[in-house]
C-alpha positions in Angstrom: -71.9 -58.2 71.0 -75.4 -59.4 71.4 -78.1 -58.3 69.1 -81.2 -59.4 71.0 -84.3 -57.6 69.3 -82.7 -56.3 66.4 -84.8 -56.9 63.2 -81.6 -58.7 61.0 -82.0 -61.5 64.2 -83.2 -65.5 62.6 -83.0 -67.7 59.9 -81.5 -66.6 56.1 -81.6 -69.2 53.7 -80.5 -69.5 49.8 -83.6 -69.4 46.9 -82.7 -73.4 47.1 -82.6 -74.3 50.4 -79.2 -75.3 50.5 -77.7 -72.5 52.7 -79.1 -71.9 55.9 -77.5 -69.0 58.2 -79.1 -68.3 61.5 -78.1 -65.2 62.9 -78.6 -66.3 66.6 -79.3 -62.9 69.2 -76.5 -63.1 71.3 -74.2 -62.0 67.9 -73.3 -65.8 67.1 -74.0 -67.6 64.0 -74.5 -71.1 62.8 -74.3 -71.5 58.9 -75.9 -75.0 57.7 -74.9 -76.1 54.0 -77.2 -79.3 52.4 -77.0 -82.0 55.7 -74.2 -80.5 57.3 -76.3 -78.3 60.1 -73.2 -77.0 61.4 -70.9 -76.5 58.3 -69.5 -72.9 59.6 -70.3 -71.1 63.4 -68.8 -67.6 64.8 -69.5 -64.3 65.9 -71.1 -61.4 63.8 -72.2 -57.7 64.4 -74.4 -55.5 62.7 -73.7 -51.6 62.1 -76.2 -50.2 60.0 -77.3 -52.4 56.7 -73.4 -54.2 57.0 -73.1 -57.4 58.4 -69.5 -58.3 59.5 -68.2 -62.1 60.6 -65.3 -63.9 62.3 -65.9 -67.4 62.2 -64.3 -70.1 64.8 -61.5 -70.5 62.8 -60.6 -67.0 62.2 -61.8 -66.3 59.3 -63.2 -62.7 58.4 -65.8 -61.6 55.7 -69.1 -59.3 55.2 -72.2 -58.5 53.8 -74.9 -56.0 53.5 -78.8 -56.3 54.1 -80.8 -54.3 51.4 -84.4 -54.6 50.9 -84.4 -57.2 53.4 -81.9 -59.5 51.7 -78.9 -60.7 52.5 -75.7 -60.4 50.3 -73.2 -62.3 51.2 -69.9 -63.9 49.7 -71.4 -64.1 46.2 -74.6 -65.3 47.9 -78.6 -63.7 47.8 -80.2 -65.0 51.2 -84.3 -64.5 52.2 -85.6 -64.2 55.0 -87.3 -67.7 56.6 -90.5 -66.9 57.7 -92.3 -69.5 59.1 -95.5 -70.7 58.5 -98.3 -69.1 60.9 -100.3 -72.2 62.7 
């Protein structure tokens, strides 16, 4: 399901760094953890605030965007906003 223009679209990352999930618009993911940049990839959709993934393997789980932060398996993610040039 592509998700082109919707505002949960781009990069979440843990308060450390270590975790980087980019929720790419075409409803794919790519989940980078430390130096491995492509520790986890699959497909997600968004219905409301809930998040809701399948990765390559088959694996299922969720999450849920509040106050624009994502929870997700036990994890808090930001929002990466880059800086303006």
């Amino acid at each position: 399901m592509k998700q082109a223009g919707h505002p949960f679209v781009g990069l979440w990352v843990t308060a450390d760094g270590n975790i980087r999930q980019r929720l790419l618009p075409e409803g794919r993911y790519v989940e980078a953890r430390g130096s491995r940049e492509a520790a986890y990839t699959g497909d997600y959709r968004i219905e409301g605030t809930m998040i809701y993934y399948r990765d390559d393997t088959g694996f299922s789980a969720d999450g849920e965007f509040r106050d624009d932060v994502l929870y997700h398996a036990g994890m808090v993610m930001y929002r990466h906003l880059r800086a303006r040039q």
